[in-house]
Residue, then its C-alpha position, 0 to 999 in steps of 0.5 A: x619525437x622518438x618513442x622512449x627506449x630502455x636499454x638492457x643486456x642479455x646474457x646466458x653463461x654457458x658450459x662453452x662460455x659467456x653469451x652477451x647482447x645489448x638490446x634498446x628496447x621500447x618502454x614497456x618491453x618483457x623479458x621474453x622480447x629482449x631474449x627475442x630482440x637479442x637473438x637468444x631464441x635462434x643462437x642458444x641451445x633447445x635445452x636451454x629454451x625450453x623452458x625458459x629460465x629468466x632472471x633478472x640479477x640472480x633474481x628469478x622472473x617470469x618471461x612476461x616482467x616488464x624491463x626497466x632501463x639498465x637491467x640484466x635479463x639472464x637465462x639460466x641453464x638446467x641443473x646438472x645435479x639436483x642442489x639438494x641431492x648434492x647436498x646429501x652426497x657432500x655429507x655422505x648420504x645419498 
């Protein structure tokens, strides 16, 4: 009898575009395996890695969160600008 799997996608959007796997996993699984299963570890960008941003539809998580069957596991990018220095330059103070 095979082992009960769950299936999730991995995804990162990127500057250069939408990098997006689908990966069975066995029941059980964290994050941090599915970005390891996807390849995520090897084909993404260091700044991105380090350190690992996950979420699960936009919802931040831990790389140890155990998956469930149909999640998105997404890895975020660093801010390019602080939101609320952002926020004091768009009302004109900072």
């Amino acid at each position: 009898m095979a082992e009960p799997a769950i299936a999730v996608e991995v995804l990162h959007a990127g500057v250069q575009g939408v990098w997006r796997r689908r990966v069975v996993l066995p029941v059980g699984s964290t994050a941090l395996q599915a970005v390891e299963a996807a390849g995520g570890l090897r084909e993404l960008p260091a700044e991105v890695l380090e350190p690992l941003r996950l979420g699960i539809h936009a919802r931040r998580i831990e790389a140890d969160q155990v998956l469930r069957d149909g999640d998105r596991v997404e890895i975020y990018r660093p801010l390019a600008l602080d939101p609320m220095a952002a926020r004091r330059r768009r009302a004109g103070k900072g």
